[in-house]
C-alpha positions as CSV (number, residue, x, y, z in Angstrom):
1,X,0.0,0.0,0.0
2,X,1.4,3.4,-1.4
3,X,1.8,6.1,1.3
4,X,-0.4,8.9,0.8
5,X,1.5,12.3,0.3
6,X,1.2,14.9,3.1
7,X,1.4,17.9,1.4
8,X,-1.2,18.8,-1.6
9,X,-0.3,18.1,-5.1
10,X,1.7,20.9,-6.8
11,X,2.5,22.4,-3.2
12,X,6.3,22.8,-2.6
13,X,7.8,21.7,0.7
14,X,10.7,23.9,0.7
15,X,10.5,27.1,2.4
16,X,10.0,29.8,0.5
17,X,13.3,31.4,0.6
18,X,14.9,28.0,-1.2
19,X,11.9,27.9,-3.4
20,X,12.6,31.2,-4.6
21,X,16.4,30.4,-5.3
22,X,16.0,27.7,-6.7
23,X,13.5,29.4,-9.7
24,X,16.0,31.6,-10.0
25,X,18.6,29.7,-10.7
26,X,16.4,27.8,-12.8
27,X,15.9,31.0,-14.6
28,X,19.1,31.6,-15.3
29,X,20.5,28.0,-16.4
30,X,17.8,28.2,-18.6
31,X,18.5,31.3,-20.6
32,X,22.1,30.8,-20.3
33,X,23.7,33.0,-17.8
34,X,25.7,30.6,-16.4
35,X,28.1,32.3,-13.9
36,X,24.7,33.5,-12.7
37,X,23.1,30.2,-12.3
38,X,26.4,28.5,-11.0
39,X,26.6,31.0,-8.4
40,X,22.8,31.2,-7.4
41,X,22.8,27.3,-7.0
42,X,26.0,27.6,-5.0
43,X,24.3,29.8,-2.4
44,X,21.0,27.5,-2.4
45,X,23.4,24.2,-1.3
46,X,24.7,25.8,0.9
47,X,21.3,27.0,2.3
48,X,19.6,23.7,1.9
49,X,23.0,22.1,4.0
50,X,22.0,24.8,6.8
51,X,18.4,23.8,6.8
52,X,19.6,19.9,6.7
53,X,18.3,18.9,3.1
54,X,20.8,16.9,2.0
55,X,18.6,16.1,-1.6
56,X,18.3,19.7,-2.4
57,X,21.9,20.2,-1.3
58,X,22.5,17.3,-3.7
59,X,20.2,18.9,-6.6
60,X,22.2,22.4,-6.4
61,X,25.4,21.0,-6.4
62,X,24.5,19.2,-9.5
63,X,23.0,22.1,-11.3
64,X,25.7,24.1,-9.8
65,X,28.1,22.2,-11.9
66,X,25.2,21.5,-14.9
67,X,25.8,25.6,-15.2
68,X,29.9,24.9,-14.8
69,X,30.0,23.2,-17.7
70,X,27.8,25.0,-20.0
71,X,29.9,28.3,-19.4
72,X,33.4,26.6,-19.7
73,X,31.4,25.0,-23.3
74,X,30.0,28.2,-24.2
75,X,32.0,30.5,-26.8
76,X,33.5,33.1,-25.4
77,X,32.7,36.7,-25.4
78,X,33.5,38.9,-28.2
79,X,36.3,40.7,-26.4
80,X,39.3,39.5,-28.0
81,X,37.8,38.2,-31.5
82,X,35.3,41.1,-32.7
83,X,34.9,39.7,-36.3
84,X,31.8,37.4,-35.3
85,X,30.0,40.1,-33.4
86,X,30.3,42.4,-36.7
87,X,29.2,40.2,-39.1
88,X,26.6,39.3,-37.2
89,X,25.3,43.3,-37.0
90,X,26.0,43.3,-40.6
91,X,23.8,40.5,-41.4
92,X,21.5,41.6,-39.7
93,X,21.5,45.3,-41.4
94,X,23.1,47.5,-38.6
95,X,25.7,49.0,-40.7
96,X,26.1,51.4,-37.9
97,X,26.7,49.3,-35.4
98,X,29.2,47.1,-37.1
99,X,31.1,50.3,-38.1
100,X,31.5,51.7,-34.4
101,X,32.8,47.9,-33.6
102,X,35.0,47.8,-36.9
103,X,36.6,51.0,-36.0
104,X,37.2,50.3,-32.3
105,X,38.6,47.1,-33.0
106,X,40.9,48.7,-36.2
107,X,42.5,50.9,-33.0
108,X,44.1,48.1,-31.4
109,X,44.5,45.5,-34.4
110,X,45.2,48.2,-37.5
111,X,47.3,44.7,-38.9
112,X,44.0,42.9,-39.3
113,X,42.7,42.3,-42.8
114,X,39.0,41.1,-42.0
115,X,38.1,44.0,-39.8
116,X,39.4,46.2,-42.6
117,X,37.2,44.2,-44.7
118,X,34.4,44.2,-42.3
119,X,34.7,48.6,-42.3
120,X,34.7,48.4,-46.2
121,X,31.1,46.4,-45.7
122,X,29.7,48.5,-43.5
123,X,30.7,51.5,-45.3
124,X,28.9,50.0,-48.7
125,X,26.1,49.4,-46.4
126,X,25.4,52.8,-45.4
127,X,26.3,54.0,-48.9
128,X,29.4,55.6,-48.3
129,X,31.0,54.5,-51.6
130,X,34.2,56.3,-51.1
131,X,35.1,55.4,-47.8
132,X,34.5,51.9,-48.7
133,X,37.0,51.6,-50.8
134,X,39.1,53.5,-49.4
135,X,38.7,50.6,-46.7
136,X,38.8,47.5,-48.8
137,X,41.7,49.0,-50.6
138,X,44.1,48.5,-47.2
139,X,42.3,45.4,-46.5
140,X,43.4,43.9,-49.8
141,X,46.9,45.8,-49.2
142,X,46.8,43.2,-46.0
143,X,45.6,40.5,-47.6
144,X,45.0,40.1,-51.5
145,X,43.1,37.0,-51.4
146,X,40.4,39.7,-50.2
147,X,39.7,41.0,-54.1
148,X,38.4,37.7,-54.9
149,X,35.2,38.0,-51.5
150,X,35.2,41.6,-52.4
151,X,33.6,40.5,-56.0
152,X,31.4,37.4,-54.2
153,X,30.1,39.7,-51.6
154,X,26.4,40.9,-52.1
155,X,27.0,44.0,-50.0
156,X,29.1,45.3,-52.5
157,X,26.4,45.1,-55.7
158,X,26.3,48.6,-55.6
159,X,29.3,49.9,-54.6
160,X,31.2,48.1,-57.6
161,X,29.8,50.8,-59.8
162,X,30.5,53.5,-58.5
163,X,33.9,55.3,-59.9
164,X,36.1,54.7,-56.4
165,X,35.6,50.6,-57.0
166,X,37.0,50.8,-61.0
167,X,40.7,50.2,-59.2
168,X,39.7,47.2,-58.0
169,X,38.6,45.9,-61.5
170,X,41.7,46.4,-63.1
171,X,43.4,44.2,-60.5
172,X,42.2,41.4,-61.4
């Protein structure tokens, strides 16, 4: 004979305090802040050891460590590789955007072909023809092999007839 449960269904026997970490924590795991989550399910073991419940201490530890290993997993932040985070903006048509990020990047990595490259395509986005190849001109300087995406790449359609883009013709 099955014991009959003491507290109503869907009626949580942690006290509210826990409850509410743990929903948290929750929260965050699932829309992947995991520093957030590891940390918020850090502090709820260690509550749930105080209070003597040694299966939620169990539970936070492991989705303490769930949210470990999806951070160490997860790509890291733009910081030191900008490229992704402006083609993303210019894929998603915020020239703009991708310029400001171009531009700070070109500050501390002027050497870099691709975020020359990435300028020149944000500059054909907004229309600024000239600037644009004035920009894909040094990042072809860098890297020649740059000529031959400059001529695949839909963002340049219409830049390539406009008068500052005829150099670039003749170079192949």
């Amino acid at each position: 004979m099955a014991a009959k449960s003491k507290t109503p269904a869907g009626k949580s026997q942690l006290p509210k305090e826990l409850e509410a970490l743990f929903a948290k924590g929750l929260e965050a795991l699932s829309e992947g802040r995991g520093d957030e989550a590891a940390k918020t399910f850090a502090d709820l073991g260690r509550k749930a050891a105080e209070a003597g419940n040694v299966g939620l201490e169990r539970a936070a530890k492991g989705y303490a460590d769930t949210a470990r290993i999806r951070l160490a997993k997860a790509p890291k932040a733009s910081g030191s590789e900008p490229t992704l985070d402006i083609q993303v903006l210019l894929n998603g048509n915020q020239a703009e955007e991708a310029l400001e990020k171009a531009e700070k990047a070109l500050k501390n990595h002027a050497d870099q072909a691709s975020l020359h490259y990435l300028r020149a395509t944000a500059l054909a986005q907004l229309g600024r023809f000239e600037d644009a190849a004035q920009a894909l001109g040094k990042a072809i300087q860098i890297n020649k092999d740059l000529l031959w995406t400059f001529f695949l790449e839909p963002d340049f359609s219409k830049a390539r007839t406009h008068a500052s883009f005829s150099v670039f013709e003749s170079m192949v």
